[in-house]
C-alpha positions in Angstrom: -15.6 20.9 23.3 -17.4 17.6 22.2 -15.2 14.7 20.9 -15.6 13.9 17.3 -16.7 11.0 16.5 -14.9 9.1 14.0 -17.5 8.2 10.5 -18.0 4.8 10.7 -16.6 2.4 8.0 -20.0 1.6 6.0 -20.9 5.7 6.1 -17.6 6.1 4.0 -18.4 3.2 2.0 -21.7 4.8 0.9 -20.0 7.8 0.4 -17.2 7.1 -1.5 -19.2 7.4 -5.4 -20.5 10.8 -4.3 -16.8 11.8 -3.3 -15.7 10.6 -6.3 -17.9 11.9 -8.9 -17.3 15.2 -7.4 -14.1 15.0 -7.6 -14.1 14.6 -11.2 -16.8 16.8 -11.6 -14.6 19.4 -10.9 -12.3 18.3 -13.8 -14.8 18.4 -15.9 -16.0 21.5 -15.0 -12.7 22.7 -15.7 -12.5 20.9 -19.1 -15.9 22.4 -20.5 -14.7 25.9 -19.5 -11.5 25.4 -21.4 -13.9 24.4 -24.3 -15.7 27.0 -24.5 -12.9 29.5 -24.1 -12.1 27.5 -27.3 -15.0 28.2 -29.0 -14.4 32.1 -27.8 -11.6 32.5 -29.5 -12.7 31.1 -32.5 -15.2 33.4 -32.7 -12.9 36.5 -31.3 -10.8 35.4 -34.6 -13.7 35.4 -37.2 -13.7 31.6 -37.3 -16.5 29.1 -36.4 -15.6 26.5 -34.3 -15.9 23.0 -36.5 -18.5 20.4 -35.9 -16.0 18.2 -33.7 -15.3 21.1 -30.8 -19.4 21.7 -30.6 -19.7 18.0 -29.8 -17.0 17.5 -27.3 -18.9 20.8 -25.6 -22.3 18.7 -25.6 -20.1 15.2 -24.2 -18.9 17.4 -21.9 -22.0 18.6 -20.7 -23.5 15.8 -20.6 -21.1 14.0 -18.7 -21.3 16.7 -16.1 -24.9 16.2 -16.1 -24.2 12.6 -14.5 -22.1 13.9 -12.4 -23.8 16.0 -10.7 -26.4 13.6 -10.1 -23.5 10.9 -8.6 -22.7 13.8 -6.4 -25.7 14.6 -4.5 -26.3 13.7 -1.2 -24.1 14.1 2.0 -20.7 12.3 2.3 -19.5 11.2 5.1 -16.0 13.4 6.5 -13.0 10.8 6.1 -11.1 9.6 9.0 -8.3 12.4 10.0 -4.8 12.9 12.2 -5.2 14.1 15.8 -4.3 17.4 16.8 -1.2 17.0 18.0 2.3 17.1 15.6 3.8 13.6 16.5 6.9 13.6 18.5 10.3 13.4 16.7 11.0 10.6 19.3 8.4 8.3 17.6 9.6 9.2 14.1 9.5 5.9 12.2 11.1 4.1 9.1 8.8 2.2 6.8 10.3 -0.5 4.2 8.4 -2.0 1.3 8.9 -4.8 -0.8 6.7 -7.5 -2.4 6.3 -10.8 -3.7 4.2 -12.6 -6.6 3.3 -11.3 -9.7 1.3 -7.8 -9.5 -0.3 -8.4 -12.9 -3.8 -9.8 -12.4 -3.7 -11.7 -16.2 0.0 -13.0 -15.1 0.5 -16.8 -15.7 2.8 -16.8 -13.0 2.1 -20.3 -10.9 1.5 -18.5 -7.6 -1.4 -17.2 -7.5 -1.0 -14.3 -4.9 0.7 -11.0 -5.2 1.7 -9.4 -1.8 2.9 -5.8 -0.9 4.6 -5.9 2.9 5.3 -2.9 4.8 7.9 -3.1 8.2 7.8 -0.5 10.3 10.5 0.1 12.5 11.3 3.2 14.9 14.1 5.5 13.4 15.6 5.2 17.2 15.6 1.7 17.0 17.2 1.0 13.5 20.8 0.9 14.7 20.1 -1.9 17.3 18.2 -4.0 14.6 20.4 -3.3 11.8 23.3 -4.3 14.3 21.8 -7.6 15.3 20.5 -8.5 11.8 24.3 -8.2 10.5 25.3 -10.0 13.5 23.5 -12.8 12.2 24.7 -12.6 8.9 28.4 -12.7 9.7 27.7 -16.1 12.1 25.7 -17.6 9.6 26.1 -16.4 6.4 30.3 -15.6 7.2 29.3 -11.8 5.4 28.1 -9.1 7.5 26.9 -7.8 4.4 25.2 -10.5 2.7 22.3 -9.6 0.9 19.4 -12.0 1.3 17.0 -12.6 -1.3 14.1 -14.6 -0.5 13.8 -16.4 -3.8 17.5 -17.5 -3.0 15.9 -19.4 0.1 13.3 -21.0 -1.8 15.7 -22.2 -4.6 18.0 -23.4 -2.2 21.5 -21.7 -4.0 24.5 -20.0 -2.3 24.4 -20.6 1.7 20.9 -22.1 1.5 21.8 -24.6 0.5 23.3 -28.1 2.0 23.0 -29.9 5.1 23.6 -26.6 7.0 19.9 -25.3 5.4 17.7 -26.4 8.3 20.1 -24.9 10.5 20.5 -22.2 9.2 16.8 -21.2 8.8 16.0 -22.2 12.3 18.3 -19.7 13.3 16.5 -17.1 10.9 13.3 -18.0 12.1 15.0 -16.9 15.2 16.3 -13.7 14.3 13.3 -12.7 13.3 11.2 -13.3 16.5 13.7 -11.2 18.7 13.5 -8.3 16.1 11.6 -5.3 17.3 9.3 -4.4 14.1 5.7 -3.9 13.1 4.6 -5.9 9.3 1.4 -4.7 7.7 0.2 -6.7 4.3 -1.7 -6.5 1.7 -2.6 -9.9 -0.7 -4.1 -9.6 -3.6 -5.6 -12.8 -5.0 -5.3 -12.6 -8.4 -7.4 -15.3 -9.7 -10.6 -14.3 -7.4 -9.7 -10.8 -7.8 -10.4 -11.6 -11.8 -13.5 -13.4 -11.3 -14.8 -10.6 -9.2 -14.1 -7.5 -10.7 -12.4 -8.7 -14.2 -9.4 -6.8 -14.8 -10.8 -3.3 -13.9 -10.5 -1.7 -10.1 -13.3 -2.9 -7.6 -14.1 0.9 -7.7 -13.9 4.0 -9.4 -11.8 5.9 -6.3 -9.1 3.4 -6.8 -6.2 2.8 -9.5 -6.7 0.8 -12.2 -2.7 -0.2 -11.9 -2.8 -3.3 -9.4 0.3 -2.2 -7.9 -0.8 1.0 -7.2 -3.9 0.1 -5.8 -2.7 -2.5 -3.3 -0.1 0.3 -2.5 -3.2 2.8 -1.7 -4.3 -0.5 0.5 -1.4 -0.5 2.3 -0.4 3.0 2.8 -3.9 3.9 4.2 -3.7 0.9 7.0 0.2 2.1 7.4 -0.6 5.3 8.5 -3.6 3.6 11.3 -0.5 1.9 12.6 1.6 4.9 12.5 -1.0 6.3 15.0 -2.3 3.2 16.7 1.3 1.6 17.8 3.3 4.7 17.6 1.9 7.5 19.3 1.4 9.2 15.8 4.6 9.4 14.6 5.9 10.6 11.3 7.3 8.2 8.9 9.4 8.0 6.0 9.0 5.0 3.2 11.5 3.6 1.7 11.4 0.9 -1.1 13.8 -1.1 -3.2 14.0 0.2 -6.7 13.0 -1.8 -9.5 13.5 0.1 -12.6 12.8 4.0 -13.5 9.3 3.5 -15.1 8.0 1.8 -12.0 9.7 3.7 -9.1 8.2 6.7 -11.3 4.6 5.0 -11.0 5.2 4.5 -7.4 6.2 8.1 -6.7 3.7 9.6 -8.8 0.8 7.1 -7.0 2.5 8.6 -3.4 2.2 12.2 -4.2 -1.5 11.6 -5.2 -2.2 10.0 -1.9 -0.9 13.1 -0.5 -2.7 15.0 -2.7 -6.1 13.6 -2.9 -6.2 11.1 0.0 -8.5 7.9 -0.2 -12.0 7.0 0.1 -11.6 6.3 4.0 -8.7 8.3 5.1 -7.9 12.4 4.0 -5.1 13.6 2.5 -4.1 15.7 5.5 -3.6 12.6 7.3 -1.0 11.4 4.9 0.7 14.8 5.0 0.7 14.4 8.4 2.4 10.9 8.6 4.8 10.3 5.9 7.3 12.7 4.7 6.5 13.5 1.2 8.1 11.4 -1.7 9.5 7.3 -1.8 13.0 6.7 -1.1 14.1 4.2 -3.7 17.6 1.9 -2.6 19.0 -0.6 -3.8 18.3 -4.1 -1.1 22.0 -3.9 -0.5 22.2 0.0 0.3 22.6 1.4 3.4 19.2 0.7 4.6 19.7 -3.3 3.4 18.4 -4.7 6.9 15.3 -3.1 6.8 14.2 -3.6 3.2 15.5 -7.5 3.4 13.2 -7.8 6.5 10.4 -6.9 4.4 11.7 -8.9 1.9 11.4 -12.0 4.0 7.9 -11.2 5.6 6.1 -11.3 2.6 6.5 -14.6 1.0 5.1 -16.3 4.6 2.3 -14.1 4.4 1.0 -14.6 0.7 1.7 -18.5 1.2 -0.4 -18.3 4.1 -3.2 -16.7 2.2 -2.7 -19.3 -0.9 -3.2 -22.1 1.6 -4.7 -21.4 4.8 -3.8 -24.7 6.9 -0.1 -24.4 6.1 2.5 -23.5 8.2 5.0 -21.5 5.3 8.4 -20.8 6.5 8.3 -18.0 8.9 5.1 -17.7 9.4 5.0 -18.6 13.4 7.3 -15.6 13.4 5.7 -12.8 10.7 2.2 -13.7 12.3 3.2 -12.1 15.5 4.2 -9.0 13.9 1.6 -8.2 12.1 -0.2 -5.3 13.8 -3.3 -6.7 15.6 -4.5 -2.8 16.0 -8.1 -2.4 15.5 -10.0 -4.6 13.1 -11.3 -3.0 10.2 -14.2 -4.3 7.9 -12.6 -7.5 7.6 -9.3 -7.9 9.8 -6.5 -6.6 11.4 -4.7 -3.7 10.7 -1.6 -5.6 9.7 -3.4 -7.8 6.7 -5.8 -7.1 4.3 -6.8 -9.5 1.8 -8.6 -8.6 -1.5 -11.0 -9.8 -2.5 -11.9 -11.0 1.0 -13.3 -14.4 1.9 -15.0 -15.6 5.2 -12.2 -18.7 5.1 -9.8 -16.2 6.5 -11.6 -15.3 9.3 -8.6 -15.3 12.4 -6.2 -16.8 10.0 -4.0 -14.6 11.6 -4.5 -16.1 14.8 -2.8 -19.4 13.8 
C-alpha cells in the first residue's frame, strides 16, 4: 500500500477559507430549514408569517449563497494520527499555565502574553515530582512550597535577601536536570493589534485571545505528543482560575475535539488527549508539574519582548523546548504570533 503523503503546510493554508465556509454552510443550511419549517407552521395554523421571518429567510439565503461560493474548490485533507493506538507506556501528562495579560487592548506594561505547555511522561512524574520537592525542602525549608513566579520577580518570602542569587542558581539548576518537554505560544499583543486589530487573524480561529493561543498550542502539543513520544496519549491539566474561565477553556477543548483545526483533524485530538481539562489548584496534588510550567513561561515571553536578553531561566527553558520539526516559522516548542523574521533561531541562543 502507498504511504500517504502528509498535505503540505501552504495546501492547508489555502484551504483553510473553503473548510471554513463549509463548515458554517452547514449551519446555515440548518438554520434556513428551521425557517422555513417556521413559516410551515404558520401557514399549517392559518397565519401568515410577518414581514420579519420572510426577511431573515432571504438573509439566510443569501448568506448561503456566499457560502457556497467560499466553499468551492478542493481542500486539502488535514494532517492525522498514525495507525497505531499509542502505547500506555508512553501515556503522558501535560501542564498549562501562562503569563502576561491575554487581553490584546490590556494596558498591562508587558507587552507579551504566553501560554506554556510541559509535557512530562506519566511514568516519569514520580521521579520529577520527588526531586522538585527535594529541592524545595533544601532550599525553600517546605517540601510543599508553592512557587509563584511573580513571587520571584517581586523578590518577597524566600526570594528574597542575600540568599536570592543562591537560591535561583540552584533553580536554574533544578531545572536543567528535570526530564520534560516545554512547548509555547507568545502572543504579541501590541503587533498582534496593529496586524489584525482586535479580531482573529482568521475566520477558523476564536475571536477569545486565550482560546486562540490555546488552539496554537494544543495543535503543536499533540506534533510533540507524536514526534518525542512515540504517540502517546495525554491528559491536560491546568491551574484553575475562576469558573467562567475554566468553563471557556473546557468548552474551547471539547471543540477542538469536536471540530479540529485548520491544519490538524479532530480525530487526531481524540486520539491524543483524553477528553476534558483537568483544572487544580498550583498547590494540588499535581503542584510540581503545573509550577514547572509556571516558571517556563515568564523566560520565554521575556525572551520574545527582548531578543538579546538572557531572562532568568532562559539557558535552561531554551533547551526544553521541543526542537521537533520546524513548522512555517519555527520549532515545534515556540510559536510566536504574529511572527517576525527577527526571531529567526532565537531559540538557538
Amino acid at each position: 500500500m502507498a504511504k500517504s503523503i502528509p498535505p503540505e503546510p501552504q495546501d492547508l493554508e489555502a484551504s483553510r477559507d473553503a473548510r471554513v465556509a463549509r463548515q458554517r454552510l452547514e449551519r446555515v443550511d440548518e438554520y434556513v430549514a428551521l425557517l422555513r419549517r417556521a413559516a410551515s407552521l404558520h401557514a399549517t395554523i392559518g397565519s401568515n408569517p410577518d414581514a420579519s421571518l420572510r426577511s431573515l429567510i432571504q438573509a439566510g439565503d443569501a448568506r448561503r449563497a456566499v457560502l457556497q461560493l467560499a466553499a468551492e474548490g478542493h481542500i486539502a485533507q488535514r494532517r492525522r494520527p498514525k495507525a497505531s493506538v499509542p502505547a500506555p507506556a508512553d501515556t503522558c501528562l501535560v501542564f498549562l499555565d501562562e503569563c502576561g495579560a491575554h487581553s490584546v487592548t490590556s494596558t498591562d506594561p508587558f507587552p507579551m502574553f504566553c501560554l506554556t505547555a510541559v509535557i512530562v511522561r506519566e511514568s516519569s512524574y514520580e521521579d520529577l515530582d520527588l526531586l522538585v520537592r527535594a529541592w524545595k525542602k533544601t532550599h525553600l525549608n517546605n517540601a510543599d512550597f508553592v512557587i509563584h513566579e511573580p513571587d520571584i520577580r517581586a523578590k518577597v518570602g524566600p526570594w528574597r535577601g542575600a540568599a536570592r542569587d543562591q537560591v535561583l542558581k540552584a533553580l536554574a539548576e533544578l531545572i536543567a536536570q528535570l526530564d520534560f518537554v516545554v512547548v509555547a505560544c507568545v502572543v504579541r499583543r501590541p503587533a498582534y493589534v496593529a496586524e489584525f486589530g482586535q479580531s482573529a487573524p482568521d475566520m477558523s480561529l476564536p475571536a477569545h485571545p486565550y482560546l486562540m493561543t490555546l488552539d496554537f498550542l494544543i495543535e503543536r502539543v499533540i506534533m510533540v505528543l507524536e514526534a518525542q513520544f512515540n504517540g502517546g496519549r495525554a491528559k491536560v491539566i491546568a491551574e484553575s482560575r475562576g469558573a467562567k474561565e475554566d468553563a471557556l477553556l473546557q468548552y474551547e477543548f471539547a471543540r477542538l475535539h469536536l471540530d479540529g483545526t485548520s491544519y490538524i483533524a479532530s480525530a487526531w485530538f481524540r486520539q491524543q488527549l483524553h477528553p476534558g481539562i483537568h483544572f487544580e489548584p498550583k498547590g494540588g496534588p499535581n503542584a510540581s508539574g503545573l509550577q514547572l510550567a509556571d516558571l517556563s513561561a515568564r523566560p520565554v515571553a521575556e525572551k520574545v519582548a527582548a531578543p538579546k536578553s538572557n531572562p532568568e531561566r532562559w539557558e535552561q527553558v531554551r533547551l526544553k523546548l521541543c526542537a521537533g520539526q520546524q513548522t512555517k516559522n519555527s520549532i515545534l516548542g515556540l510559536k510566536i504570533m504574529p511572527w517576525d523574521p527577527i526571531y529567526a533561531d532565537l531559540w538557538k541562543s
